[in-house]
C-alpha positions in Angstrom: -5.5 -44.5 -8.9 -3.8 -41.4 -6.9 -7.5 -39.4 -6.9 -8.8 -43.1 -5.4 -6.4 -42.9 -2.9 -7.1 -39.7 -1.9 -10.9 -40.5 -1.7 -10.3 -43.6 0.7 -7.6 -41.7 2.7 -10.9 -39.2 2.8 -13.0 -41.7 4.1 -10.6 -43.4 6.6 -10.2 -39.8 8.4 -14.5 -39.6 7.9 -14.7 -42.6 10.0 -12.2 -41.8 12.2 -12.7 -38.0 13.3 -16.6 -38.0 12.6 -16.2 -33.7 12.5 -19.1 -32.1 12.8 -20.7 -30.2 9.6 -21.2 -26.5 10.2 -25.0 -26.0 11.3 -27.5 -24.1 10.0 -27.5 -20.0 8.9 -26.1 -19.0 5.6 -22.8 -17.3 5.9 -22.2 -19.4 9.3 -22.8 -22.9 6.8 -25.3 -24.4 5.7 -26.4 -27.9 4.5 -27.8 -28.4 0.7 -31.2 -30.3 0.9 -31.8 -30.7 -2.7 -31.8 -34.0 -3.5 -31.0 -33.5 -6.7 -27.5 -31.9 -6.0 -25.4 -35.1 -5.5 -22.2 -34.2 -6.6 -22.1 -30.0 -5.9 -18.9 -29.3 -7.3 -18.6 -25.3 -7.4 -20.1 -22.7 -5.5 -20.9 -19.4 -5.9 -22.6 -16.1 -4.0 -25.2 -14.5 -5.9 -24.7 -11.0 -6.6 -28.2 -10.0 -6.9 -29.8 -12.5 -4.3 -28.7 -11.9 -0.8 -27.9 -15.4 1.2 -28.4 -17.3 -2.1 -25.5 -19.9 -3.5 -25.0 -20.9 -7.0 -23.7 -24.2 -7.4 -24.3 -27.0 -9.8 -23.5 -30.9 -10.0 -20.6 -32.6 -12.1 -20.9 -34.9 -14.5 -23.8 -36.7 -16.2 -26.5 -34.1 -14.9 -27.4 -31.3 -17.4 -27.0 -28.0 -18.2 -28.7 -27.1 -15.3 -27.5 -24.6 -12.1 -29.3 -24.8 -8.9 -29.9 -21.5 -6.8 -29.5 -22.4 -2.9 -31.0 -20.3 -0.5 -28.4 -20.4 2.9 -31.1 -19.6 5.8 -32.6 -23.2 4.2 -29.9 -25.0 2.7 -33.5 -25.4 -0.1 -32.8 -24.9 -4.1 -35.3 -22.1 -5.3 -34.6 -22.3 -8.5 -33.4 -24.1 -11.2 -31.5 -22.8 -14.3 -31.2 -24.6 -18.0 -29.0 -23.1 -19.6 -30.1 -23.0 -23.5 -27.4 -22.3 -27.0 -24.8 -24.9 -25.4 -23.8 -28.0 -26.8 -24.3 -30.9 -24.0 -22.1 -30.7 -20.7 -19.1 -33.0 -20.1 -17.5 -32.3 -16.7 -18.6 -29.2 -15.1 -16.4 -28.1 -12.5 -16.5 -25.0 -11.3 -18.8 -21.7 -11.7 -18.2 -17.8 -10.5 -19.4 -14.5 -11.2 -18.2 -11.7 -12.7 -18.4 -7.6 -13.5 -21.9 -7.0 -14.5 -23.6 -10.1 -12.9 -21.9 -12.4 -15.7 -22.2 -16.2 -14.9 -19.6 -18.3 -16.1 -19.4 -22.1 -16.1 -16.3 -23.9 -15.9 -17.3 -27.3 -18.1 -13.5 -28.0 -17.7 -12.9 -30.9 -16.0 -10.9 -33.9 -18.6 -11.7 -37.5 -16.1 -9.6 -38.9 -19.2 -6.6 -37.3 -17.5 -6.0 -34.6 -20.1 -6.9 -36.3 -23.3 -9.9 -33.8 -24.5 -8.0 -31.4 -26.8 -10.8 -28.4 -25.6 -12.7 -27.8 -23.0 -15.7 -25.2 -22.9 -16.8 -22.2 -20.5 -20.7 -20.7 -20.7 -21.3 -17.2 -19.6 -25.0 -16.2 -18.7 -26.8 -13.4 -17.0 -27.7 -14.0 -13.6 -31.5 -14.0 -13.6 -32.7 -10.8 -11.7 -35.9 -13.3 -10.7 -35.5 -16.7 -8.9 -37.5 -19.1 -10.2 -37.1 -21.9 -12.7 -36.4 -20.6 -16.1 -34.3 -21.6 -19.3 -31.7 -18.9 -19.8 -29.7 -18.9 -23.4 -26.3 -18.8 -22.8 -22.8 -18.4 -24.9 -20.5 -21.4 -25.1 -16.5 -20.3 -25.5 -14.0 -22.7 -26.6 -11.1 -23.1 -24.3 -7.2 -24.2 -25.2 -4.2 -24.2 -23.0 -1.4 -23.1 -25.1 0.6 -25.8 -23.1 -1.7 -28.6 -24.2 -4.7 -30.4 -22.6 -4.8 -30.6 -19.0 -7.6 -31.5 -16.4 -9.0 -28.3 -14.2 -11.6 -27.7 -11.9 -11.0 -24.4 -10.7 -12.5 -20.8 -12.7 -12.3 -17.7 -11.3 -13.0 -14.2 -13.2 -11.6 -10.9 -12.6 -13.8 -8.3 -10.6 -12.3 -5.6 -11.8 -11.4 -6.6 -15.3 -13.8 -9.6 -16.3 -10.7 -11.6 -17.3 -10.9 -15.4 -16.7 -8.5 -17.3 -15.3 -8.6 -21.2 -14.8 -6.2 -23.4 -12.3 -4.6 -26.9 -13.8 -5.7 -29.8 -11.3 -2.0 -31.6 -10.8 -1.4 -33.6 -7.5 2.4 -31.8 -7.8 0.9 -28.4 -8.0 -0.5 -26.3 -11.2 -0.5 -23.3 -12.6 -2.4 -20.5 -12.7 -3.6 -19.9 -16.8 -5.1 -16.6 -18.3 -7.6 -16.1 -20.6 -7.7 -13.3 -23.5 -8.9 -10.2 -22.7 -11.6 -10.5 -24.4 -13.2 -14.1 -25.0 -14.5 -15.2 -28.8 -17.6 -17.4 -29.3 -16.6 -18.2 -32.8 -12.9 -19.3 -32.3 -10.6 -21.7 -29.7 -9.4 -18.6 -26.7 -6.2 -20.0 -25.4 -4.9 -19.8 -22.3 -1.4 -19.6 -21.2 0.5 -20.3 -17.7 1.4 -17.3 -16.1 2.6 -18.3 -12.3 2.6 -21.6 -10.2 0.1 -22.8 -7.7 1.6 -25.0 -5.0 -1.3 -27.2 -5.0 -3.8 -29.9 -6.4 -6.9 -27.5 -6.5 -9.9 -28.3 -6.7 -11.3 -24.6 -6.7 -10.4 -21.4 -6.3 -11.9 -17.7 -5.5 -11.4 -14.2 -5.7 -12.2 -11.7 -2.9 -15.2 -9.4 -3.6 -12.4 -6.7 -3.6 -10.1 -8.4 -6.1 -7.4 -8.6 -4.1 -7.0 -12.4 -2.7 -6.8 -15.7 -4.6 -8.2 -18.5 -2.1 -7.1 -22.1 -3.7 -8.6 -25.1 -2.4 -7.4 -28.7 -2.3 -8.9 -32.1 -0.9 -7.1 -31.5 2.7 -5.5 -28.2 2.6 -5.6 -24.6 1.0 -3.5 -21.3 0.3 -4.1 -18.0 -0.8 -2.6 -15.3 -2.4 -2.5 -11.9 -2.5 -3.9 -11.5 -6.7 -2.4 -8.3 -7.9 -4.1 -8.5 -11.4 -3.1 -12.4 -11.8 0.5 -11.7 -10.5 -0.2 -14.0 -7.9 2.2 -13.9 -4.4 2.0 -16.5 -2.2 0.4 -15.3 1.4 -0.6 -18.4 3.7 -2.4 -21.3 4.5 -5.9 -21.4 4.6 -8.1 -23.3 7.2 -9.9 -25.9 5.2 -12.5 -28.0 7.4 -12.3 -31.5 6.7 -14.5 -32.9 4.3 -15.3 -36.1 2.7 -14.3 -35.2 -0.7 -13.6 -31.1 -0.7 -14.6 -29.8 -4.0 -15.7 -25.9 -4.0 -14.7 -23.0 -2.0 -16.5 -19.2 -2.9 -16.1 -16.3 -0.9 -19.6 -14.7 0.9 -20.8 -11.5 -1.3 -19.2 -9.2 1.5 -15.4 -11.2 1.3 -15.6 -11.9 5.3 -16.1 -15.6 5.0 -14.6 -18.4 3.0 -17.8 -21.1 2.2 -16.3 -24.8 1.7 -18.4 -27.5 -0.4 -17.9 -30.8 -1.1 -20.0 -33.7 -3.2 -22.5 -35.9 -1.6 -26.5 -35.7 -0.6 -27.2 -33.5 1.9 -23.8 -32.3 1.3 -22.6 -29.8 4.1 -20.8 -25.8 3.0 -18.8 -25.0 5.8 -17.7 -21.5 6.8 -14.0 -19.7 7.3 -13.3 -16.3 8.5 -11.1 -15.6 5.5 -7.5 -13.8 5.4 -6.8 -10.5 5.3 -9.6 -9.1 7.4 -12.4 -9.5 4.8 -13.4 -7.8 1.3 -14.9 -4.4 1.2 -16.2 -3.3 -2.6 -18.7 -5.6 -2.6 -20.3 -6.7 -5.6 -23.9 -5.3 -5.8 -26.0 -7.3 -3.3 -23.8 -6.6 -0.7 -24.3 -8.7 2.4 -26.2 -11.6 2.9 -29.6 -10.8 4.6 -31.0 -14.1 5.1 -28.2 -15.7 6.1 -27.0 -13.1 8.5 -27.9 -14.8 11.5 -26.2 -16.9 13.9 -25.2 -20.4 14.1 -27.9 -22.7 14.7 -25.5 -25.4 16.3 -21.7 -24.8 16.7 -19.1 -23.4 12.8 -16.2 -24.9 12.2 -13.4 -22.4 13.6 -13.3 -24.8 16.5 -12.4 -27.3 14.3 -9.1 -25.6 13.3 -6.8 -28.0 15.6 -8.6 -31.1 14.8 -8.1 -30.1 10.8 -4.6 -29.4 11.5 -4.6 -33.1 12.7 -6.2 -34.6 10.0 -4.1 -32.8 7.1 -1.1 -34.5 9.1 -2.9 -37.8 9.1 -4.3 -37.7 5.9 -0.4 -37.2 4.4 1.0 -40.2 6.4 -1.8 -42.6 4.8 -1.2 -41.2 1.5 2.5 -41.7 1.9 1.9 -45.2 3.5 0.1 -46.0 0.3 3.0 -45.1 -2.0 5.0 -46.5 -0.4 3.2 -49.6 -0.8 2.7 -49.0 -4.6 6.7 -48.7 -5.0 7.2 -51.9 -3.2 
């Protein structure tokens, strides 16, 4: 009931505010012309593909992730990923050291009933083009009991995973082991509150910023090896139904996702003046040119807006509920 209120208070301010997607080239936004990706609900830079997006769809799809090109918004290739069992509600993928791929198949729709969730980790393939690609299948358990998440992000610098709680009163931020088993349940335990219901999260290139993303709104904090301070707001565009954010493979931009076809990844200028340390890869080539029709940074005050309408109709319709 609450996410379905979110989702209609989504559509209300669609309908209302009609804001323009961000147009065309790559690290400026893109659109995602596949129509196989209905429901893209994590995003990704590549590390070894400049301008290309990893992103995959939720639920009753496959063990598949789709590589994006951003000068196209066209999927170039498509990834099975082999040695898993079958995928319940993928939610969230990012890269780590070494060009590791880890999916977050750690969404719970039955509110937090599944007593384990699972993460793959894969080699990003150093070729685009459609391949099967065997990868390991880890068992995860919160020490706090189960829980619904759709937010994974991994450690630059150490390869450590961490995982967000998805709770409309704000989550927690929960760590992994150091060092993940494939043959045993890896726990992870709460180690600092997020002040939001995330949806996704991202480290900078750099590791040094945490950006958390919610339907309507977003913070980010400064990550100090997972001791996480709060910094600021972030400026989230509006979108139907916000599901990924990933930082560009250089840490200057912030790239917002959300479900749907033709589904539109919007770009930021994100906090703190950008990553350096870039993963290898660097910058994105093909995506390094400019807008073909207007970003979203002059959307800012119209977002602003819509956060502030978006919380009056949610609040109108508890109000109603309580009645």
């Amino acid at each position: 009931m609450r996410r379905s209120l979110a989702f209609l208070a989504a559509g209300l301010l669609t309908g209302v505010l009609a804001v323009p997607a961000a147009a065309a080239g790559g690290d400026e936004g893109f659109t995602i012309k596949d129509p196989k990706i209905t429901e893209s609900s994590g995003l990704a830079a590549s590390h070894l593909h400049p301008g290309i997006y990893w992103t995959h769809n939720d639920s009753d799809d496959g063990p598949y992730l789709y590589a994006v090109d951003s000068a196209t918004g066209r999927t170039v290739a498509t990834i099975t990923l082999s040695g898993i069992g079958t995928p319940r509600d993928v939610e969230a993928v990012s890269i780590g050291p070494d060009d590791q791929i880890y999916v977050g198949d750690i969404g719970d729709n039955l509110g937090g009933s599944w007593p384990y969730v699972w993460v793959y980790r894969l080699p990003e393939p150093k070729k685009l083009r459609d391949q099967t690609v065997r990868a390991t299948q880890y068992v995860v358990k919160y020490s706090d009991g189960a829980r619904d998440a759709e937010s994974l992000v991994v450690d630059p610098k150490s390869g450590r995973l961490y995982i967000i709680d998805k709770n409309e009163n704000g989550g927690h931020l929960y760590r992994g082991p150091a060092n993940l088993s494939a043959s045993g349940a890896n726990i992870f335990r709460p180690v600092a509150a997020v002040d939001l219901w995330a949806t996704d999260a991202a480290l900078s290139p750099d590791g040094r910023r945490l950006a958390v993303r919610g339907y309507f709104g977003g913070i980010w904090y400064d990550w100090n090896k997972g001791k996480i301070k709060r910094e600021g707001r972030l400026d989230v565009p509006l979108q139907r139904q916000g599901e990924s954010v990933t930082y560009s493979a250089d840490g200057t931009k912030l790239m917002y996702g959300t479900e749907g076809t033709d589904s539109a990844v919007a770009a930021e200028d994100a906090p703190g003046g950008g990553g350096s340390e870039s993963p290898s890869g660097g910058g994105s080539s093909s995506a390094s040119g400019g807008q073909g029709g207007g970003g979203t940074s002059g959307n800012v005050k119209v977002g602003a807006f819509a956060l502030a309408v978006a919380a009056a109709v949610i609040f109108g319709f508890r109000r109603l509920r309580r009645r």
